[in-house]
C-alpha positions in Angstrom: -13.2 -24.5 16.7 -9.6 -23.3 17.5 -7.3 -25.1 15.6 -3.7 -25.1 16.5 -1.4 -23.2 14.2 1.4 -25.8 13.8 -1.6 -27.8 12.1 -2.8 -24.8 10.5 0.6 -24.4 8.3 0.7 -28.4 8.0 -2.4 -28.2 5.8 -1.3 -25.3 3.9 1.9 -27.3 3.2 0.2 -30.0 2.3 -1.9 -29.0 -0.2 -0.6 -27.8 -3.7 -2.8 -24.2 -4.6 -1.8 -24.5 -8.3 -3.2 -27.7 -8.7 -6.9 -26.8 -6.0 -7.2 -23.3 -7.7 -7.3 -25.4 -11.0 -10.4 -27.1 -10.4 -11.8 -24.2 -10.7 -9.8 -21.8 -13.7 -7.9 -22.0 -16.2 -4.2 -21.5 -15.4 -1.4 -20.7 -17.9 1.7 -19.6 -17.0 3.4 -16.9 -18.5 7.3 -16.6 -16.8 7.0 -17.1 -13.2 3.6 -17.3 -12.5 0.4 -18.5 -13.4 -2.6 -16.4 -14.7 -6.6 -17.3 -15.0 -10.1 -15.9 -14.9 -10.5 -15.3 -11.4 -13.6 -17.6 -10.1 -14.3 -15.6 -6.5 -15.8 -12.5 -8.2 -17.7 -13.5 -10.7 -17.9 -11.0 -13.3 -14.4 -11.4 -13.9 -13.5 -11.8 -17.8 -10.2 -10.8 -17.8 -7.0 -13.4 -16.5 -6.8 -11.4 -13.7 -5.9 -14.4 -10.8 -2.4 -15.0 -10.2 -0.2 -17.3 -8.5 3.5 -17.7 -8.6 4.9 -20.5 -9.4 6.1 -21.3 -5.6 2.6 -21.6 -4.9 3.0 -19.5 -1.8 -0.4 -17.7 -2.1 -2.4 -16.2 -4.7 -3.4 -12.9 -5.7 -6.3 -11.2 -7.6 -5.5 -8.1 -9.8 -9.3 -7.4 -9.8 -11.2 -8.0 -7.0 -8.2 -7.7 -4.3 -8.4 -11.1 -2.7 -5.4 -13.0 -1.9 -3.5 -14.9 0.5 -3.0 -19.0 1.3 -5.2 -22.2 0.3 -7.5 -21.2 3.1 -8.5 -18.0 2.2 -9.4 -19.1 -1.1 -11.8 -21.7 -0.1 -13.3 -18.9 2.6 -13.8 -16.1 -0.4 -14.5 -18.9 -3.0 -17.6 -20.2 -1.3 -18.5 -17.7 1.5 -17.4 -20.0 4.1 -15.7 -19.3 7.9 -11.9 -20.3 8.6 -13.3 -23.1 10.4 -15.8 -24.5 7.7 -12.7 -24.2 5.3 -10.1 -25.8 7.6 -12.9 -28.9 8.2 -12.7 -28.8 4.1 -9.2 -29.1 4.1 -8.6 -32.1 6.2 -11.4 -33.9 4.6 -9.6 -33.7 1.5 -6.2 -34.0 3.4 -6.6 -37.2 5.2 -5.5 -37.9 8.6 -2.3 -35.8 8.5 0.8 -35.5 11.6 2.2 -32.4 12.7 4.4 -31.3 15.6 5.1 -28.2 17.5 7.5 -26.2 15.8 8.5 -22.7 17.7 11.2 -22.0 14.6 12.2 -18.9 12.9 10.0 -19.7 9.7 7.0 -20.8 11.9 6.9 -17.9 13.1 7.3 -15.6 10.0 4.3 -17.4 8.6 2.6 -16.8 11.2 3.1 -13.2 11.2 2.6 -13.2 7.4 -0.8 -14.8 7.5 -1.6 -12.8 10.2 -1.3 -9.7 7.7 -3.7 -11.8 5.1 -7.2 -9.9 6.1 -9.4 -8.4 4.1 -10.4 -4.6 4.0 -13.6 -5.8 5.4 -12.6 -6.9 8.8 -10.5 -3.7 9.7 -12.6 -1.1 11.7 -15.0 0.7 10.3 -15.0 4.3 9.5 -16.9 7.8 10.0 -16.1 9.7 7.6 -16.0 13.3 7.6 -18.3 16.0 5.7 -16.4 18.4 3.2 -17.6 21.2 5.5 -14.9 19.8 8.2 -12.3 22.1 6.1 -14.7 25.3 6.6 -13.2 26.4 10.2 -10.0 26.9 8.6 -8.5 30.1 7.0 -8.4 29.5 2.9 -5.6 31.7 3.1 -2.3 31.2 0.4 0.6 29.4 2.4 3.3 31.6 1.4 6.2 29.0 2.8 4.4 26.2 0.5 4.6 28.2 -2.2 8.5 29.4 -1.7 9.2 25.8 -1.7 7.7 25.6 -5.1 3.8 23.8 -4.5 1.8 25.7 -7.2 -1.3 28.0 -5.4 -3.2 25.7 -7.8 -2.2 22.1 -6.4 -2.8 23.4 -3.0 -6.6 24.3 -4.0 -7.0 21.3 -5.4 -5.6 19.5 -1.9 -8.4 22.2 -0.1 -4.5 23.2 1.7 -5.6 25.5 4.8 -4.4 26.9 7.6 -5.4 26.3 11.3 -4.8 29.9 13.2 -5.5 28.3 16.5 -3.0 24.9 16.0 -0.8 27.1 13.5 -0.6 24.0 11.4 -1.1 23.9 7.6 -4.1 21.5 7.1 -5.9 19.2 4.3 -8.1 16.5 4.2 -7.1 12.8 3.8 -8.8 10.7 1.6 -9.4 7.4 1.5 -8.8 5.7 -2.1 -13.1 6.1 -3.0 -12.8 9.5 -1.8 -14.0 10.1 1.6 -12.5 12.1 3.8 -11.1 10.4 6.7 -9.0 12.9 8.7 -7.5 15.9 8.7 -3.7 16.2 8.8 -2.0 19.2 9.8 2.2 20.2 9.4 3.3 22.6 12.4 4.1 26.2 11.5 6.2 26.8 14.1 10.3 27.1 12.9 11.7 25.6 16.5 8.8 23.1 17.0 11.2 20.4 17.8 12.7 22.7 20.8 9.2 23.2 22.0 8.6 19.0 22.0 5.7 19.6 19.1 4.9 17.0 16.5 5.7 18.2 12.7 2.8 15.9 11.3 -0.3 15.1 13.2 -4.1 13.8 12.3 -6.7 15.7 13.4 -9.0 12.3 13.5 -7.9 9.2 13.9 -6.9 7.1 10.5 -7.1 3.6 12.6 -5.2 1.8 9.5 -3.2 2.8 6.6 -5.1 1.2 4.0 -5.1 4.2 1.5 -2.2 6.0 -0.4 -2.5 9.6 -0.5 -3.1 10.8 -4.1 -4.4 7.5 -5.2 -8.4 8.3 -5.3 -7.4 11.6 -7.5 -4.9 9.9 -9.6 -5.7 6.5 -10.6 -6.8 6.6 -13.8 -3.6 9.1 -14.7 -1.5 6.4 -13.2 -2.6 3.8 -15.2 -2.2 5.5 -18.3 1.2 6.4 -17.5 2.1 3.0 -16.7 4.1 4.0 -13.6 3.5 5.4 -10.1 6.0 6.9 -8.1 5.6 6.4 -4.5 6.8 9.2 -2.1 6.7 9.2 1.8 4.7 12.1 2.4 1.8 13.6 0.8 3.3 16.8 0.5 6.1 15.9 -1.8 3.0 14.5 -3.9 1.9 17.9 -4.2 5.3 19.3 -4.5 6.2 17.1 -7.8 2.4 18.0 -8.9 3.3 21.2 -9.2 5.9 20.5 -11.4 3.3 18.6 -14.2 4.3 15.1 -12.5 1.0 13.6 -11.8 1.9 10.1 -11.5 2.8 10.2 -7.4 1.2 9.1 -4.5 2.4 8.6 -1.0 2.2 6.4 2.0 2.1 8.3 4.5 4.8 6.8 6.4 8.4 5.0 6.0 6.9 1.8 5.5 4.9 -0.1 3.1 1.4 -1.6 4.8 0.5 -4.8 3.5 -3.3 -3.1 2.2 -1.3 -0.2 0.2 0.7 -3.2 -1.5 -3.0 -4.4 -2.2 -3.5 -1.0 -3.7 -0.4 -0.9 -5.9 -0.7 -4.4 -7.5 -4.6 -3.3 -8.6 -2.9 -0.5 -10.6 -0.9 -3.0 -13.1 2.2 -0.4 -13.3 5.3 -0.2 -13.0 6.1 1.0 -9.5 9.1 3.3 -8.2 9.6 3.7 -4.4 11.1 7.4 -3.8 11.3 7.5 0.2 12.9 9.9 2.0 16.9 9.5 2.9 17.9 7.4 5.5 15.1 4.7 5.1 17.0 2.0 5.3 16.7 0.1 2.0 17.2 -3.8 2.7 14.0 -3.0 5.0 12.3 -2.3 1.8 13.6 -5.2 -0.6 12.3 -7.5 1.7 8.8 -5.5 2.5 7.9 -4.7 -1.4 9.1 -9.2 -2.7 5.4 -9.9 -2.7 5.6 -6.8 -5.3 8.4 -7.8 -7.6 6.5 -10.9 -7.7 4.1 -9.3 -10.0 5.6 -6.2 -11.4 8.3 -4.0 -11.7 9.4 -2.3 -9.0 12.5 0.3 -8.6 13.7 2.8 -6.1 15.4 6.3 -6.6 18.4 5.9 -4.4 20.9 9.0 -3.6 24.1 6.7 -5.2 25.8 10.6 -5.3 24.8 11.6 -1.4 23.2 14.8 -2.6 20.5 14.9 -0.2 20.5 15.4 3.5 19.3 12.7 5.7 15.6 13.0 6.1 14.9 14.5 2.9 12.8 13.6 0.2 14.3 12.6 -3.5 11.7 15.9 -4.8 13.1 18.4 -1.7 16.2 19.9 -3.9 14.0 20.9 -7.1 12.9 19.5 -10.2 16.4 19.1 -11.9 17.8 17.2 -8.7 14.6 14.7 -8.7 15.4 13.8 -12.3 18.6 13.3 -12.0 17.8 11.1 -9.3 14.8 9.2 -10.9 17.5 9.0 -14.1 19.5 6.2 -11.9 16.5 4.3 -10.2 17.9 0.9 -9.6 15.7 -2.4 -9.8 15.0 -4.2 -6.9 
């Protein structure tokens, strides 16, 4: 059954999450939000459900589910949107609601649009280790001028593609299979010849991994901290430099399944795009973040980098100095 979606946000209006997720957990709060064993994955021993105080949605540390009243009762007892929505209104009552074409409307619409699970994005082939083979294992001499280690490139399986004249390595997703290839153009004048600087050699179909993060994780968490870059080469760039802590994702933006990501690592985390991003595009992109953790960014207060470049592009001195006045969001 279709339901309409002004109805849709009536019932999650309607019904408070603190109080339904209750029935089954324990919730205490501890400052803004409340914390309990989560009771969708079972094994769960550790208080690893959380919902803010708002009540806008919840969010599980361990086993990655979260989202509105409905999507609990779906991954709570294995049940469709339908099944749960018939739930709902059972428990509801008869209940109004008009048509309502607002600004907000329509945000939450959007947002809960964003609420899906890994499990309904498209499936995958992924790629055999030998996909690298065809390329020349060659050093990248203009990698290593710009100060990636020889060692941090093998590590990355960095090639080169004679035929493309691209510098190429695999992408991983975060289990680590590969899932593409992406290659950086050789050629100086590439934008005069209309050629892309970045390009996947396979389709990626989602950006529901952060570059870094299947080799890192368990570095990352005992730092404490991840440092989030653009691109993956200015993970490999700061890598070199003994800062193992980075990943990146892979764009300007932050998807909504790399926020998934971040929160599972229970760190603090510091966004380090490239200049120009336009910041109050990020404040409001990483607030389901700060709801849970820290979360800074290494802004260029002293306009020492050129627009377009990353925070690690002037050397390691300049990237310290930087991540010295991080600001909090």
């Amino acid at each position: 059954m279709k339901y309409p979606e002004e109805l849709i946000q009536k019932v999650i209006e309607s019904i408070d999450i603190i109080k339904y997720i209750s029935q089954y957990t324990i919730l205490e709060k501890d400052n803004k939000n409340y914390f309990g064993i989560c009771p969708i994955h079972r094994n769960d021993t550790d208080p690893s459900l959380s919902v803010p105080e708002t009540g806008e949605y919840y969010y599980c540390f361990g086993c990655g589910s979260g989202g509105n009243i409905i999507k609990f009762i779906m991954e709570l007892h294995k049940i469709s949107f339908s099944e749960a929505m018939e739930l709902l209104l059972k428990d509801i009552g008869n209940i109004e609601y008009t048509e309502n074409k607002s600004k907000t409307f329509k945000f939450l619409k959007t947002m809960n649009k964003l609420l899906v699970n890994k499990e309904n994005l498209i499936k995958r082939e992924y790629l055999s280790e030998e996909v690298m083979s065809k390329y020349k294992n060659i050093p990248i001499q203009s990698w290593i001028n710009e100060g990636i280690s020889q060692e941090v490139m093998e590590k990355y399986n960095v090639r080169y593609d004679n035929i493309g004249k691209r510098i190429v390595f695999p992408i991983w997703d975060n289990n680590g299979n590969i899932i593409s290839v992406k290659g950086r153009t050789s050629v100086e004048n590439y934008k005069e010849l209309n050629l892309r600087k970045y390009t996947y050699y396979y389709p990626i179909q989602t950006l529901d991994f952060l570059f870094g993060f299947y080799q890192k994780k368990d570095i990352i968490q005992k730092e404490k901290e991840v440092i989030v870059f653009e691109g993956s080469k200015s993970v490999m760039k700061v890598e070199s430099w003994g800062i193992h802590n980075a990943v990146s994702l892979e764009t300007s933006h932050i998807d909504y399944e790399q926020m998934k990501d971040l929160l599972s690592l229970k760190v603090d985390i510091i966004i380090a795009l490239d200049k120009g991003v336009d910041i109050q595009k990020i404040k409001k992109e990483i607030q389901p973040l700060k709801r849970f953790t820290n979360v800074y960014a290494i802004i260029d207060i002293d306009n020492i980098l050129e627009d377009k470049s990353s925070p690690c592009d002037y050397g390691y001195y300049v990237f310290q100095d930087l991540y010295s006045q991080k600001i909090r969001l």
